[in-house]
C-alpha positions, -999 to +999 in steps of 0.1 A: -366+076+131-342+089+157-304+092+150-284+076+163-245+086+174-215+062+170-182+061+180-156+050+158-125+030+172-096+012+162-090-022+162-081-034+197-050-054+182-035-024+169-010-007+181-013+025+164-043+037+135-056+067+118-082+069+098-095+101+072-128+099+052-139+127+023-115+149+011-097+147-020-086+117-036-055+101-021-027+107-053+000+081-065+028+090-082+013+077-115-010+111-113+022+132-120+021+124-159-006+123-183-003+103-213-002+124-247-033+109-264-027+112-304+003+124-303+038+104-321+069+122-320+101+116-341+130+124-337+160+128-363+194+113-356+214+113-383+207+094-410+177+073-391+145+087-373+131+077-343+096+071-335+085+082-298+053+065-285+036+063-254+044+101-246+039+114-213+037+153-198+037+164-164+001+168-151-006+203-139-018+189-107+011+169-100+015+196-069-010+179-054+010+147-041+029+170-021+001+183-008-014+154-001+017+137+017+021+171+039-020+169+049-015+132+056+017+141+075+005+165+097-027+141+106+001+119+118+019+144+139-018+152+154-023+117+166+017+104+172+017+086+207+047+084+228+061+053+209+062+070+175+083+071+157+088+030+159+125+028+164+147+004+143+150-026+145+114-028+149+097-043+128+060-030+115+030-045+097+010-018+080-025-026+073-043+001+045-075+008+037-085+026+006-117+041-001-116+048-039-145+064-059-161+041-084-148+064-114-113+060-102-109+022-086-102+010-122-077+041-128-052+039-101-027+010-090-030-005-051+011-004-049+010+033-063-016+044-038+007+021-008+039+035-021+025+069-015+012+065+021+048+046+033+062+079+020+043+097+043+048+078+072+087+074+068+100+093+097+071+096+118+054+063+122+090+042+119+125+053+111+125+035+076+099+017+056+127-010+053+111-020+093+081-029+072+079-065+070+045-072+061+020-049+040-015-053+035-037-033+014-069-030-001-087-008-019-128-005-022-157+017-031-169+032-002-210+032-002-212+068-003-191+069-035-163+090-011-126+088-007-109+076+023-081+059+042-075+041+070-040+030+086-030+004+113+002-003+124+013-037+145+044-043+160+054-077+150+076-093+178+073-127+170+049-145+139+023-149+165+018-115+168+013-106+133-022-105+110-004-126+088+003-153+112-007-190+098-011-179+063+004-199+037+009-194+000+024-230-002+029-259+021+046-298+020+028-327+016+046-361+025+043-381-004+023-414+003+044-437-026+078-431-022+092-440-058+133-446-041+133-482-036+144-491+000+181-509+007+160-543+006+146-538-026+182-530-039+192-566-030+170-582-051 
């Protein structure tokens, strides 16, 4: 069968995307500590001891969110347009895409792995992550079991513009039997 060769774009709404595949996994926070499996301190103060559970030590990779938030950086700075940094009072929509590998989706938290990306992209995408006004994210297993991540970036000028346009969580309903009696049913 002959191969075939794709090209891989961004979405044509977007105003700005990036996109990485393979590589190492993308870090959160939450990978700085590792919980002390076993383990119960105490601790004596005076008269009374202290139990310590849930213990946590610094994981000797922990090095590697900085590592990962410089990588990711300078991917950034390789693809910044002339519009980047989005200036204040802009606001942004950030739309993420995780690519998680199947041992891992379980293990790490969406808003950890968010939390770290927004931290990369302070200062080079927008002045401030406060600009961002609406955040989606999602995280999958890719098919070839790999890691990945994928950015967009919208300006939102008006709720027309935005992905999130016409979604609502809740909405009002005009009741049909209004229980207040009307002034003419007062009378009587």
């Amino acid at each position: 069968m002959p191969s075939k060769t794709v090209t891989i774009k961004p979405h044509p709404e977007l105003d700005w995307a990036i996109a990485k595949w393979g590589g190492v996994q993308i870090p959160t926070k939450q990978d700085k500590f590792k919980p002390l499996i076993g383990f119960q301190g105490i601790i004596q103060e005076g008269d009374e001891e202290i139990i310590l559970n849930d213990l946590y030590v610094k994981n000797p990779d922990a090095k590697s969110i900085d590592s990962f938030i410089s990588e990711l950086r300078e991917l950034i700075k390789e693809n910044m347009t002339s519009n980047l940094p989005y200036k204040h009072p802009n606001k942004i929509e950030v739309i993420l895409s995780f690519d998680i590998q199947k041992k891992r989706f379980f293990e790490v938290d969406i808003d950890n792995l968010s939390k770290c990306i927004l931290d990369a992209m302070n200062g080079l995408v927008f002045d401030d992550d406060s600009q961002v006004v609406n955040l989606l994210a999602m995280k999958h297993t890719h098919p070839w079991n790999t890691n990945g991540l994928s950015i967009g970036i919208k300006l939102v000028e008006d709720s027309n513009r935005s992905w999130f346009n016409g979604i609502k969580l809740f909405y009002m309903e005009e009741n049909k039997e209004d229980s207040t009696p009307t002034t003419e049913e007062n009378k009587s």
